[in-house]
N, C-alpha and C positions, 0 to 999 in steps of 0.2 A: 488159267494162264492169262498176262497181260501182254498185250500188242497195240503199240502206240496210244496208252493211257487209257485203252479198253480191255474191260477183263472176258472173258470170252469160254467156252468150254466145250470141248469136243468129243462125244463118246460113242461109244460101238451100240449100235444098233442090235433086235434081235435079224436083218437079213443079213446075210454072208455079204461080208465086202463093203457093208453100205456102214458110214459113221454121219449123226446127229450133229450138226453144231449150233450153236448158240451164241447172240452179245446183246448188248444193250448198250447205246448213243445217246443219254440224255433221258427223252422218255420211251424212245421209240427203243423195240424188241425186235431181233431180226434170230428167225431162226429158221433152219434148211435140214436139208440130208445131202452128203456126196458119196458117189460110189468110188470106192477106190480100195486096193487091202493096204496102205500103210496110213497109218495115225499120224506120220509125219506130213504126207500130203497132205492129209484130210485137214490138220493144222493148215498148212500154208495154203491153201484155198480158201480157207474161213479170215485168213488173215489180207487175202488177198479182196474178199470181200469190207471186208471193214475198210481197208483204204478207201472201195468205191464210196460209202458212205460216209466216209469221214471230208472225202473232195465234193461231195454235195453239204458239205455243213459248212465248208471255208468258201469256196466261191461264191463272193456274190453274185446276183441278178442283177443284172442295170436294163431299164429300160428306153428303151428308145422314142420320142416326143416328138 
């Protein structure tokens, strides 16, 4: 699946209720487990993560002198 120009992939675990996710930003790999039973959630969580990393790749640092 792609979500905001990241491709991403989310699949069932061997535990009950627990799904895998996966993406990659460049060169960095980010990958988890969510508990949840719907595959739709476990998407928009992972998708929910990727924004968080995608608002650390656009904002810059400025430092203060």
């Amino acid at each position: 699946m792609i979500y905001r120009g990241v491709e991403y992939t989310v699949a069932v675990s061997l535990e009950p209720d627990v799904w895998q996710w996966w993406f990659q930003i460049g060169n960095i790999v980010s990958t988890g487990k969510t508990k949840t039973k719907l595959s739709e959630m476990a998407a928009r969580r992972t998708q929910i993560k990727i924004n968080v990393a995608l608002r650390r790749i656009e904002v810059p640092i400025s430092f203060i002198g």
